[in-house]
Predicted model as a PDB file, atoms N, CA, C, CB and O in Angstrom, pLDDT in the B-factor column:
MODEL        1                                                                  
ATOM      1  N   UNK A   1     129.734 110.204 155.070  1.00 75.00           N  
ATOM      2  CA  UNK A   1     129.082 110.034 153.800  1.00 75.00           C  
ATOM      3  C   UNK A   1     128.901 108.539 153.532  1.00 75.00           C  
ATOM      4  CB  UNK A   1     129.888 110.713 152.673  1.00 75.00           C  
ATOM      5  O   UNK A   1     129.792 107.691 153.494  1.00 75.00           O  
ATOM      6  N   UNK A   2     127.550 108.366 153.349  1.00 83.00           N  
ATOM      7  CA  UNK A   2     127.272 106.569 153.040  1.00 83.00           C  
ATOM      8  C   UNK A   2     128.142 106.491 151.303  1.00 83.00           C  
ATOM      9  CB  UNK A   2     124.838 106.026 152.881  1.00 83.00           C  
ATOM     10  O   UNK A   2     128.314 107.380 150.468  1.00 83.00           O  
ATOM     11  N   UNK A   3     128.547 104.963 151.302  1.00 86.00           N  
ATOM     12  CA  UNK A   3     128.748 104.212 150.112  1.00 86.00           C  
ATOM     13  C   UNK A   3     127.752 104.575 149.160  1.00 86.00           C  
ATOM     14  CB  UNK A   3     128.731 102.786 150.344  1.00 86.00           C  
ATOM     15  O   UNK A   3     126.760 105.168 149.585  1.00 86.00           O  
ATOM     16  N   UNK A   4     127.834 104.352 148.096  1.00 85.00           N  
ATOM     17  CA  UNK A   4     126.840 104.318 147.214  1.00 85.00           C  
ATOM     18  C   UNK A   4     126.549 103.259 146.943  1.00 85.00           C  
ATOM     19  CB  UNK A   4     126.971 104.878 146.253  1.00 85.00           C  
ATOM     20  O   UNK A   4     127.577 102.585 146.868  1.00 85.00           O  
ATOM     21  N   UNK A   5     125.060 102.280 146.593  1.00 86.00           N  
ATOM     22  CA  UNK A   5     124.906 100.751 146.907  1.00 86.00           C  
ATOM     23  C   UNK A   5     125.099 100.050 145.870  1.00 86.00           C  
ATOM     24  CB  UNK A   5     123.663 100.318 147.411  1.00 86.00           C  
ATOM     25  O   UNK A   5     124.396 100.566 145.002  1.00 86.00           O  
ATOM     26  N   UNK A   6     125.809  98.898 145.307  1.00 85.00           N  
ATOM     27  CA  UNK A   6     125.682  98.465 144.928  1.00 85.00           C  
ATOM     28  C   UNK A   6     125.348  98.270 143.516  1.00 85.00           C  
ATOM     29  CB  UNK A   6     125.478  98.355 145.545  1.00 85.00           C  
ATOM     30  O   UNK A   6     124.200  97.882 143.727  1.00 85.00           O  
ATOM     31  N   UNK A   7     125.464  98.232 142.108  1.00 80.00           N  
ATOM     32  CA  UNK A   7     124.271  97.990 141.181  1.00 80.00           C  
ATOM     33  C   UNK A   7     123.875  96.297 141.043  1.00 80.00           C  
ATOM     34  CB  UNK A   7     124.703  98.650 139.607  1.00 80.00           C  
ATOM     35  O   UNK A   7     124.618  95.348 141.294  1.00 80.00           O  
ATOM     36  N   UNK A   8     122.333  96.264 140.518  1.00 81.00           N  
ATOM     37  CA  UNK A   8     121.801  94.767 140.703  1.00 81.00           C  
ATOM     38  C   UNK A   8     122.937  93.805 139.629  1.00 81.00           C  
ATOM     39  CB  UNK A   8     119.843  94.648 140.101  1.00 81.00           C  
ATOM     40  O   UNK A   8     123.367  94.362 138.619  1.00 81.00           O  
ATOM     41  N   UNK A   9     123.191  92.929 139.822  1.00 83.00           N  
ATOM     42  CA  UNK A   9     123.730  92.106 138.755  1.00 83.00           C  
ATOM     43  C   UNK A   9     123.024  91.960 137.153  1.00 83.00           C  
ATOM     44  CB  UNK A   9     123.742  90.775 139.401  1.00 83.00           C  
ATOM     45  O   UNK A   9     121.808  91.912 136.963  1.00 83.00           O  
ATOM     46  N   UNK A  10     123.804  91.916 136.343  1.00 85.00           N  
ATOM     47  CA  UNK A  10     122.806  91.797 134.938  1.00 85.00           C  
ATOM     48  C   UNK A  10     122.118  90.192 134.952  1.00 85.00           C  
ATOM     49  CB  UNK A  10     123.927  92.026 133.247  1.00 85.00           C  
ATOM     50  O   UNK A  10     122.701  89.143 135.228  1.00 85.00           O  
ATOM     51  N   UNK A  11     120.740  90.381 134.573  1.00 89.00           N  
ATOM     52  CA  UNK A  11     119.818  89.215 134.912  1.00 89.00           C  
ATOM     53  C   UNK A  11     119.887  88.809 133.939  1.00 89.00           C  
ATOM     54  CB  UNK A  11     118.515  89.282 135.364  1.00 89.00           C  
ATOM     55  O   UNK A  11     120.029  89.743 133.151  1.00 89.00           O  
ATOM     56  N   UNK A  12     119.862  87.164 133.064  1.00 93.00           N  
ATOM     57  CA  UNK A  12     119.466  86.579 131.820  1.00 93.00           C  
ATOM     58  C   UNK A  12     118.675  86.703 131.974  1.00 93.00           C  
ATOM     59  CB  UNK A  12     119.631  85.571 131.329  1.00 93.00           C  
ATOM     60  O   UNK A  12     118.109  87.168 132.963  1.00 93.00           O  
ATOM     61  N   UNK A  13     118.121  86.140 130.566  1.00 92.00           N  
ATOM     62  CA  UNK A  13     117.242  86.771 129.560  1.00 92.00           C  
ATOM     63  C   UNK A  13     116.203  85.601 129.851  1.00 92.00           C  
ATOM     64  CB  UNK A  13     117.882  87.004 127.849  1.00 92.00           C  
ATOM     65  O   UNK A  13     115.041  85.659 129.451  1.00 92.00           O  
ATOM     66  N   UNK A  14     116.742  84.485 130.614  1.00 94.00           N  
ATOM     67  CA  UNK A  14     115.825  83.734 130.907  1.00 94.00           C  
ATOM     68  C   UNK A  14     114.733  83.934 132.437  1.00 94.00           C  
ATOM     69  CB  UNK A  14     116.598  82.569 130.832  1.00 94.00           C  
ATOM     70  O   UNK A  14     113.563  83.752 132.775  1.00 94.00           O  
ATOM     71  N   UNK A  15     116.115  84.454 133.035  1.00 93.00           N  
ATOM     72  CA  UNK A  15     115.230  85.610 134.166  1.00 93.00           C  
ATOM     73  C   UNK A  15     114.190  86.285 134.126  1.00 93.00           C  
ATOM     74  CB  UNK A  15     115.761  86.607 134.478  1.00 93.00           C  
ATOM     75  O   UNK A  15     113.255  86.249 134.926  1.00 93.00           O  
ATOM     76  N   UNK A  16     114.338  87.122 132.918  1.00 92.00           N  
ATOM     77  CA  UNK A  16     113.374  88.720 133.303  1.00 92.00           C  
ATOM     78  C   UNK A  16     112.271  87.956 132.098  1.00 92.00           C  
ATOM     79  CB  UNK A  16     114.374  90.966 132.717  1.00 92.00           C  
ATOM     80  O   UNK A  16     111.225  88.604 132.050  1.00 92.00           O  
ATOM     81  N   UNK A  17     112.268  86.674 131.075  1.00 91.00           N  
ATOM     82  CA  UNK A  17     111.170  86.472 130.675  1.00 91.00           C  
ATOM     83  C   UNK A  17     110.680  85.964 131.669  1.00 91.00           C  
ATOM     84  CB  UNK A  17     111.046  85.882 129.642  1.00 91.00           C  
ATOM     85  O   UNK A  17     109.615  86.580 131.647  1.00 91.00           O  
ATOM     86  N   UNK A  18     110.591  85.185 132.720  1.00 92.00           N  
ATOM     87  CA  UNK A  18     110.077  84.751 133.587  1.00 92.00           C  
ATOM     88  C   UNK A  18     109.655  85.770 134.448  1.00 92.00           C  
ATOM     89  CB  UNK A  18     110.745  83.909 134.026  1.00 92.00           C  
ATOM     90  O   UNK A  18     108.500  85.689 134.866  1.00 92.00           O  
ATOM     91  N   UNK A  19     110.368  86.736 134.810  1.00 92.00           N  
ATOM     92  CA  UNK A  19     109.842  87.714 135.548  1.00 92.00           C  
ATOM     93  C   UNK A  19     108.723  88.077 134.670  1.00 92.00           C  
ATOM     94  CB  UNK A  19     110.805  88.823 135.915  1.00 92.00           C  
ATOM     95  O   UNK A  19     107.568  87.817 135.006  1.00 92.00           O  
ATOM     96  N   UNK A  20     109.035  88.735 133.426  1.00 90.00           N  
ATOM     97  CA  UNK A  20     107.966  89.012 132.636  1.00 90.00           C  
ATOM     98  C   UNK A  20     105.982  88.395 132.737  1.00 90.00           C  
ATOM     99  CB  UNK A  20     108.699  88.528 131.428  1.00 90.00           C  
ATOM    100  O   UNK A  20     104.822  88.805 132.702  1.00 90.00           O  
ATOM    101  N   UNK A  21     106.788  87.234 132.867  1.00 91.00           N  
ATOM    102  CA  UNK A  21     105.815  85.786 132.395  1.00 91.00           C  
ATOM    103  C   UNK A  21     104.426  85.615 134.008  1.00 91.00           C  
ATOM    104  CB  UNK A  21     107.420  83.759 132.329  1.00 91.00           C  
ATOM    105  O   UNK A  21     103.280  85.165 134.011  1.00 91.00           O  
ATOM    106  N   UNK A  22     105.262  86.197 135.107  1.00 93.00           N  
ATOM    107  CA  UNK A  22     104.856  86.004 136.035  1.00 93.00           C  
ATOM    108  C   UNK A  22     104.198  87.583 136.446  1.00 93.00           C  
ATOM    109  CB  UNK A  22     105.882  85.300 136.788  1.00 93.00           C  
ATOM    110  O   UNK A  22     103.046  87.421 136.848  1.00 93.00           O  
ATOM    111  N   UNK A  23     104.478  88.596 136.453  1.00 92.00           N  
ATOM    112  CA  UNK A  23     104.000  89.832 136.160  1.00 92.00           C  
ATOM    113  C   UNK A  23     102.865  90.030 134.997  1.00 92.00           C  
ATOM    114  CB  UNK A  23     105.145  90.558 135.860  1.00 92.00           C  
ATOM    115  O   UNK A  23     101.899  90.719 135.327  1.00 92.00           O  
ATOM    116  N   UNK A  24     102.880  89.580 133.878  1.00 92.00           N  
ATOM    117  CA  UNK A  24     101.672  89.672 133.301  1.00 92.00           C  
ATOM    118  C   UNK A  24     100.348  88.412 133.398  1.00 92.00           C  
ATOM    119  CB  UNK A  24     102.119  89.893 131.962  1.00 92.00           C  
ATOM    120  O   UNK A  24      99.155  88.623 133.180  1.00 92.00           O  
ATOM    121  N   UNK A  25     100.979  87.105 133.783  1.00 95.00           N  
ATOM    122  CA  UNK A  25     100.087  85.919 134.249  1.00 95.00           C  
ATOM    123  C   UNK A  25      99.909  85.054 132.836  1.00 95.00           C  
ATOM    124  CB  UNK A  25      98.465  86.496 134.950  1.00 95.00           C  
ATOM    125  O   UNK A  25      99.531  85.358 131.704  1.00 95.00           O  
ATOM    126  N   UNK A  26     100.276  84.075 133.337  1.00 93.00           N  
ATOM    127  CA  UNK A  26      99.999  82.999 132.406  1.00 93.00           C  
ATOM    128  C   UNK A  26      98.578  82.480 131.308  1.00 93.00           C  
ATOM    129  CB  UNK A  26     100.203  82.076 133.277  1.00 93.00           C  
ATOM    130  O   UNK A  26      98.544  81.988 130.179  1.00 93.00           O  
ATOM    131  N   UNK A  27      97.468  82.898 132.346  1.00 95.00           N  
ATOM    132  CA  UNK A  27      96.282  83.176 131.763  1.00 95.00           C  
ATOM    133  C   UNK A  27      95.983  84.315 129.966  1.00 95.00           C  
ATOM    134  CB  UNK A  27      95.673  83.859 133.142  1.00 95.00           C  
ATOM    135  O   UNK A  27      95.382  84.164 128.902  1.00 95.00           O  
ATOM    136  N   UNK A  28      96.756  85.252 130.555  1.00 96.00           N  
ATOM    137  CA  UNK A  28      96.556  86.791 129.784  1.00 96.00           C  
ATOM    138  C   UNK A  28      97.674  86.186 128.622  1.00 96.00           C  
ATOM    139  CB  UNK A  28      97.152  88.630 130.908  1.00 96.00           C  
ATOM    140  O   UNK A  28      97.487  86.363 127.418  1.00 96.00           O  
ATOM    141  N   UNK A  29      98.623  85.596 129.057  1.00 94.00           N  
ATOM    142  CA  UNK A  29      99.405  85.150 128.125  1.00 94.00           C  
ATOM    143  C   UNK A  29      98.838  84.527 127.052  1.00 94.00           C  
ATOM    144  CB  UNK A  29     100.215  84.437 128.606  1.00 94.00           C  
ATOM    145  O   UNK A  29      98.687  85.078 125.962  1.00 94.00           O  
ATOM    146  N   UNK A  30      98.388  82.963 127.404  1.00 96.00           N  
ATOM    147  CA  UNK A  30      97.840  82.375 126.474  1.00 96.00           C  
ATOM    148  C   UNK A  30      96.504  82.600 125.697  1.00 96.00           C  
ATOM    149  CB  UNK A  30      97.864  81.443 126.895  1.00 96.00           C  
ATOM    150  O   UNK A  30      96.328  82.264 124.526  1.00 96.00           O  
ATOM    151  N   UNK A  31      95.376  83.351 126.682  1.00 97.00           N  
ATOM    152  CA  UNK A  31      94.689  84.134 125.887  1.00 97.00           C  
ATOM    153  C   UNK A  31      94.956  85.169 124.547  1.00 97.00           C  
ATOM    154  CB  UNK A  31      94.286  84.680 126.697  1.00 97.00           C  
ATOM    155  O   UNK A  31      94.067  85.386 123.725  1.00 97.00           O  
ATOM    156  N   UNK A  32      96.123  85.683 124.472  1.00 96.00           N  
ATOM    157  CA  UNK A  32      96.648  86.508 124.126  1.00 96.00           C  
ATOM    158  C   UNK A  32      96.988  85.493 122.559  1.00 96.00           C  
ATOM    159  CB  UNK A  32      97.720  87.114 125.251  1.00 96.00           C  
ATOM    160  O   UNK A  32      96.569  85.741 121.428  1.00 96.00           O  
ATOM    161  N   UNK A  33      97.622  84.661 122.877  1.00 97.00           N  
ATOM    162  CA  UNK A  33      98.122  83.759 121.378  1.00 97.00           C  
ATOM    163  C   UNK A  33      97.423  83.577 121.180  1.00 97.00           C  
ATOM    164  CB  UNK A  33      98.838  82.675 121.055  1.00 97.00           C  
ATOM    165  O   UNK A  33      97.116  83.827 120.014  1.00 97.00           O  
ATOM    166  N   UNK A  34      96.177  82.816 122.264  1.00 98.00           N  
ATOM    167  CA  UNK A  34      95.222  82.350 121.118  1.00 98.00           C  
ATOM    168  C   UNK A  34      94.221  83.078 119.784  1.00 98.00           C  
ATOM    169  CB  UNK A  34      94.372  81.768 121.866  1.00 98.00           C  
ATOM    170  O   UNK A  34      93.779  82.727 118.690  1.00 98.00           O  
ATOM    171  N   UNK A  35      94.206  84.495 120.816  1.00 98.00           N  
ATOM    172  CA  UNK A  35      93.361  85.529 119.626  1.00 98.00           C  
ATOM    173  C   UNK A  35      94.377  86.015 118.646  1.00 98.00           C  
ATOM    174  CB  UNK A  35      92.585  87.040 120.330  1.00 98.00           C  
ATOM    175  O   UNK A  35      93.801  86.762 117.855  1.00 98.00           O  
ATOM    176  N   UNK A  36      95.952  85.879 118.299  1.00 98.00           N  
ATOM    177  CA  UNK A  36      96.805  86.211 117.983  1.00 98.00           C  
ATOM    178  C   UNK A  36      96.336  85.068 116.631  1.00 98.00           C  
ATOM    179  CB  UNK A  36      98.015  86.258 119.012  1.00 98.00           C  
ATOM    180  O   UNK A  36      96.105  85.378 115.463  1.00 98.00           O  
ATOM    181  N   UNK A  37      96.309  84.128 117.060  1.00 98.00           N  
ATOM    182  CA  UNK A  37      96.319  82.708 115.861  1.00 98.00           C  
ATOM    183  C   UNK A  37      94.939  83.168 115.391  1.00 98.00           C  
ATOM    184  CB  UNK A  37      96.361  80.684 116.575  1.00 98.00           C  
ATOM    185  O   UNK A  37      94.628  83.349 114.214  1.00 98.00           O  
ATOM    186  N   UNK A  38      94.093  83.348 116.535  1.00 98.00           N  
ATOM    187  CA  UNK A  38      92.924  83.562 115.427  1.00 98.00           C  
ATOM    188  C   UNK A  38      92.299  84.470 114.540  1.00 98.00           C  
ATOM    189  CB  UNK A  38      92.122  83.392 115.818  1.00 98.00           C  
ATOM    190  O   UNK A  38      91.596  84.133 113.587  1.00 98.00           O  
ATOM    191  N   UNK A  39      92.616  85.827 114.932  1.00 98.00           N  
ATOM    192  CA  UNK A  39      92.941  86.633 113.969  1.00 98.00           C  
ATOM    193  C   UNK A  39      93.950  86.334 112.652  1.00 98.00           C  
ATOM    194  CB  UNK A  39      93.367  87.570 114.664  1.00 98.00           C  
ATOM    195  O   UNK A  39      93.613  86.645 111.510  1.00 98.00           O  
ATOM    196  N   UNK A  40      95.167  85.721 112.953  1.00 98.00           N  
ATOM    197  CA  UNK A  40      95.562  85.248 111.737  1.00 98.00           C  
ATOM    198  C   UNK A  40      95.221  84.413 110.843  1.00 98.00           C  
ATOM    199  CB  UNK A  40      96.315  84.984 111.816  1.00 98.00           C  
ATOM    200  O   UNK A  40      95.603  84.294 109.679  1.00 98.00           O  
ATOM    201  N   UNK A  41      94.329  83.722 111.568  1.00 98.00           N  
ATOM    202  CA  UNK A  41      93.630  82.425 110.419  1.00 98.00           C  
ATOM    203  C   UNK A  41      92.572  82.711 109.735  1.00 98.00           C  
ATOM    204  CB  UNK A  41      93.097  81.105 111.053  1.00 98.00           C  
ATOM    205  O   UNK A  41      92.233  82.097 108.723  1.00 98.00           O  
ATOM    206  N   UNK A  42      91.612  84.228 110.527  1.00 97.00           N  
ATOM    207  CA  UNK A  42      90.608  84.677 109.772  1.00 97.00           C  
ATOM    208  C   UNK A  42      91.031  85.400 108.635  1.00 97.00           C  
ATOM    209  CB  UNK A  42      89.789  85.393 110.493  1.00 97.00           C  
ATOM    210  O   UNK A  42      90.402  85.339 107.579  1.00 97.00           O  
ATOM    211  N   UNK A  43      92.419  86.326 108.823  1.00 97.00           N  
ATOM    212  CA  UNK A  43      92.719  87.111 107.490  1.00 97.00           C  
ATOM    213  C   UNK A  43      93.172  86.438 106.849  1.00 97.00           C  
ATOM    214  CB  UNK A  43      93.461  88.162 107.405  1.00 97.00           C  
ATOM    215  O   UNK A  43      93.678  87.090 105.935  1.00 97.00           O  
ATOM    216  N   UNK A  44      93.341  85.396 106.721  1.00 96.00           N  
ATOM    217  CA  UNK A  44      94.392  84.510 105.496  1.00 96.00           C  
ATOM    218  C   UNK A  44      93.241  83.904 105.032  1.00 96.00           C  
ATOM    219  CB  UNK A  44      95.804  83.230 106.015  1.00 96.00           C  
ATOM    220  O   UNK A  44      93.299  83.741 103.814  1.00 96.00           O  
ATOM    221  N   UNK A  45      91.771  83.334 105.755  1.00 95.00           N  
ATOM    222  CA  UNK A  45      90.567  82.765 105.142  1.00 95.00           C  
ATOM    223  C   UNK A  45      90.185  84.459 104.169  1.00 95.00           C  
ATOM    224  CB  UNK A  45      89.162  82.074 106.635  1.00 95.00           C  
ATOM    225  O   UNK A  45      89.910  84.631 102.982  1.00 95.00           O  
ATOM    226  N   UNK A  46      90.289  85.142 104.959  1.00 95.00           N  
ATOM    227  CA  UNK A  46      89.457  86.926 103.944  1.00 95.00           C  
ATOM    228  C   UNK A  46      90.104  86.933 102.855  1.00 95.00           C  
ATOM    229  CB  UNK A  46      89.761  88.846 104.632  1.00 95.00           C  
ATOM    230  O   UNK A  46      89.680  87.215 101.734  1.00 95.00           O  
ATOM    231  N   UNK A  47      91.557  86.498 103.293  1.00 95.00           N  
ATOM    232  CA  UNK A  47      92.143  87.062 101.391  1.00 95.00           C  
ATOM    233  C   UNK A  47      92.711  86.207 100.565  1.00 95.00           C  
ATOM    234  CB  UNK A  47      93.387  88.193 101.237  1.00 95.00           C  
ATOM    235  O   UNK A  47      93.485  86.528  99.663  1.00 95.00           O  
ATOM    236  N   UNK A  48      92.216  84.648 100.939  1.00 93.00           N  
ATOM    237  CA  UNK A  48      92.517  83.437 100.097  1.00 93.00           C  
ATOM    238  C   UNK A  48      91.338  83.819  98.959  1.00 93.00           C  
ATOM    239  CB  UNK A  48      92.335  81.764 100.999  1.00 93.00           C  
ATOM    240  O   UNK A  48      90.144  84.113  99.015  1.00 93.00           O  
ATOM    241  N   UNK A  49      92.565  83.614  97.655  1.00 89.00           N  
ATOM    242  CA  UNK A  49      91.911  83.546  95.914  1.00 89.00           C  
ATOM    243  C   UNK A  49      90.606  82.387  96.003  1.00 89.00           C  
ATOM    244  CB  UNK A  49      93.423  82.775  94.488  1.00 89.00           C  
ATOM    245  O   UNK A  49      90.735  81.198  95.713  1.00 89.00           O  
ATOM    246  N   UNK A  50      89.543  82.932  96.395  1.00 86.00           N  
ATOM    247  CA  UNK A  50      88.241  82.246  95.941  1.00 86.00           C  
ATOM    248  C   UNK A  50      88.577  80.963  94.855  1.00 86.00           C  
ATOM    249  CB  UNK A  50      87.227  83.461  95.162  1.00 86.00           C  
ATOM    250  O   UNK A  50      89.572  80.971  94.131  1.00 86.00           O  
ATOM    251  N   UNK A  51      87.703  80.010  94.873  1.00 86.00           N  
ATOM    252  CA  UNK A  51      87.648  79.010  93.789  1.00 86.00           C  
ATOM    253  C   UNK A  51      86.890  79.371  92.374  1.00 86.00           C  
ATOM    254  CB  UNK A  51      86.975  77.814  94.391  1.00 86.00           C  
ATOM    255  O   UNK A  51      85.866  80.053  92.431  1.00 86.00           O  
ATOM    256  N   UNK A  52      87.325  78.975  91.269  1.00 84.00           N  
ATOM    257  CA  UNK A  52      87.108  79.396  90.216  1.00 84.00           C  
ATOM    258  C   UNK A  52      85.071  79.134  90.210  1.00 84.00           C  
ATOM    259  CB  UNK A  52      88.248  78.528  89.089  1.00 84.00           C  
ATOM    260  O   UNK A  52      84.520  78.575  91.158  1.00 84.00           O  
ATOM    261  N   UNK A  53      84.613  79.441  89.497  1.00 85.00           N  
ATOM    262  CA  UNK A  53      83.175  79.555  89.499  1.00 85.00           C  
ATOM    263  C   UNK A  53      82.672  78.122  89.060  1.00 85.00           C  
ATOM    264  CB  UNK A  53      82.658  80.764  88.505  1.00 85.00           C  
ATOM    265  O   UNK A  53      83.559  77.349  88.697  1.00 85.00           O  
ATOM    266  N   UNK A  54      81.580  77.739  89.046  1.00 85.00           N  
ATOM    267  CA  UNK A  54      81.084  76.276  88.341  1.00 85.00           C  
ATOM    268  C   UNK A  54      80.722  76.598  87.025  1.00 85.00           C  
ATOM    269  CB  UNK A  54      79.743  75.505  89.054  1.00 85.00           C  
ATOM    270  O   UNK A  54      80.890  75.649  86.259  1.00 85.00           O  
ATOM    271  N   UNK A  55      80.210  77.787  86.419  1.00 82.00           N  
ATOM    272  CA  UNK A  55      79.887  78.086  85.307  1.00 82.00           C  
ATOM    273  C   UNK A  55      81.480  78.190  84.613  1.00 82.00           C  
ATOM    274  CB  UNK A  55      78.896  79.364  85.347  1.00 82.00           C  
ATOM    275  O   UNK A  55      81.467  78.110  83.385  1.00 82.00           O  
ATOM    276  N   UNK A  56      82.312  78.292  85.000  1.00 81.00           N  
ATOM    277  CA  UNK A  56      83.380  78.344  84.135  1.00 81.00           C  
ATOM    278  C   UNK A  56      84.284  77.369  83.588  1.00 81.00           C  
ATOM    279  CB  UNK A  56      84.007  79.015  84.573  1.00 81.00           C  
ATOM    280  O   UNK A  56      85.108  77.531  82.688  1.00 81.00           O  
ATOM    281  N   UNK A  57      83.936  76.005  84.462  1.00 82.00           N  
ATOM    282  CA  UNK A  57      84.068  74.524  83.668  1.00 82.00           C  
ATOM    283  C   UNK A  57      83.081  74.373  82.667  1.00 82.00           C  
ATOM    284  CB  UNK A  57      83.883  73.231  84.621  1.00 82.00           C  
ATOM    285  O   UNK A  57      83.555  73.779  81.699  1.00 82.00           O  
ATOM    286  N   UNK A  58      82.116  74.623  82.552  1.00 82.00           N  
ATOM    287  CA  UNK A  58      80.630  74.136  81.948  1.00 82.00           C  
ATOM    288  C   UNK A  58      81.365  74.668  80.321  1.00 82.00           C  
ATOM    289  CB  UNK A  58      78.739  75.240  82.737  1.00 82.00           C  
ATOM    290  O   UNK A  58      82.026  75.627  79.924  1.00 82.00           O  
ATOM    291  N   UNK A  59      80.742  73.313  79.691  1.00 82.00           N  
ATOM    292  CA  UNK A  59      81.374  73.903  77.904  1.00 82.00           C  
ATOM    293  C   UNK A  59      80.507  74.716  77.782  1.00 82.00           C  
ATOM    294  CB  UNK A  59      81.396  72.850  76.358  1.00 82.00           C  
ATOM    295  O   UNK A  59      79.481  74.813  78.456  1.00 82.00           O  
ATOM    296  N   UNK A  60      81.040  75.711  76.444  1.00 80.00           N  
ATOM    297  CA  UNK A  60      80.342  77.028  75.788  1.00 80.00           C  
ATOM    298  C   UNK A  60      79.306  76.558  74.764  1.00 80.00           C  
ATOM    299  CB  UNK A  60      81.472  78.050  74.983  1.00 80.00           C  
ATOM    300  O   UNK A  60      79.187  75.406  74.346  1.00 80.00           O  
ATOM    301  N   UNK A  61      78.737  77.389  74.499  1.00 79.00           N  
ATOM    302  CA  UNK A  61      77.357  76.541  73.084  1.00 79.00           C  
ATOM    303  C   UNK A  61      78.258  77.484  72.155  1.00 79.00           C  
ATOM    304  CB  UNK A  61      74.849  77.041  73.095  1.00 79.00           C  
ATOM    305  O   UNK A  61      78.697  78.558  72.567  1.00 79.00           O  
ATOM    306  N   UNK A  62      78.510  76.968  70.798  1.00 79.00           N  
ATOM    307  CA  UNK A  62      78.869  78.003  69.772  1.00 79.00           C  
ATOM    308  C   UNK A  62      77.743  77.757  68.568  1.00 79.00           C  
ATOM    309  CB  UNK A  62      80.555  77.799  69.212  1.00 79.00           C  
ATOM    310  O   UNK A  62      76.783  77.036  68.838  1.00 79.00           O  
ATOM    311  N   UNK A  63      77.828  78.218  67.537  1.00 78.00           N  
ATOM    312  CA  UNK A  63      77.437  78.144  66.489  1.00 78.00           C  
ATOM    313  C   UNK A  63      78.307  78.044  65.470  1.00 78.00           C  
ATOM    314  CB  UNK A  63      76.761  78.920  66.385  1.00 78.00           C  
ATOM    315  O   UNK A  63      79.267  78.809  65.384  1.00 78.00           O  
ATOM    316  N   UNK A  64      78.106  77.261  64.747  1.00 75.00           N  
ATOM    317  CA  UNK A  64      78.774  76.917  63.587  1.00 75.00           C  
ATOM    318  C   UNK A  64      78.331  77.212  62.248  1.00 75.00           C  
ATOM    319  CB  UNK A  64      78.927  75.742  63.627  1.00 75.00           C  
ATOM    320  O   UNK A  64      77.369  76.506  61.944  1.00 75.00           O  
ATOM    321  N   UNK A  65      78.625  77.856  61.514  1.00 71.00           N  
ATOM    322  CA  UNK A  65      78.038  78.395  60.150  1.00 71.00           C  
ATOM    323  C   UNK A  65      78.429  77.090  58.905  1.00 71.00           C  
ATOM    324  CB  UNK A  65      78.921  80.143  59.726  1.00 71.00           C  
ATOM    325  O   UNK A  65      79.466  76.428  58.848  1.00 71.00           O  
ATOM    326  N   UNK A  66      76.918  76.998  57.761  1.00 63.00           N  
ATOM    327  CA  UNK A  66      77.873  76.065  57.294  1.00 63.00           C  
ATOM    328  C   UNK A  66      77.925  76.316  55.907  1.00 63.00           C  
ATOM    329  CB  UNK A  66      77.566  74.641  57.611  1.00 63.00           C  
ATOM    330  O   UNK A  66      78.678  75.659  55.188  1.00 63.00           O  
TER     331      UNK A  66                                                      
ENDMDL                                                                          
END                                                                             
């Protein structure tokens, strides 16, 4: 009856991101943030509070009774 083999050693975490890093490609990576940032910068431009109007500095005309 053979041994049973071995188990692999536990890898850091700096390991298997690199493994990671190299399995998906550096390219796909940074492509990846960059549409990440830019999607975030477009929704924060979509739902930034507009500037108040120009007609709403402008003084009012009233009337004055006398």
């Amino acid at each position: 009856m053979e041994p049973l083999p071995r188990p692999m050693p536990a890898r850091t975490l700096a390991e298997r991101a690199r493994s990671w890093v190299d399995w998906f490609g550096i390219g796909r990576l940074i492509a990846a943030s960059a549409a990440t940032v830019i999607v975030c910068v477009g929704a924060v431009w979509l739902v930034r509070t507009p500037p108040p109007a120009t007609e709403s500095s402008l003084p009012r005309a009233t009337t004055t009774v006398a």
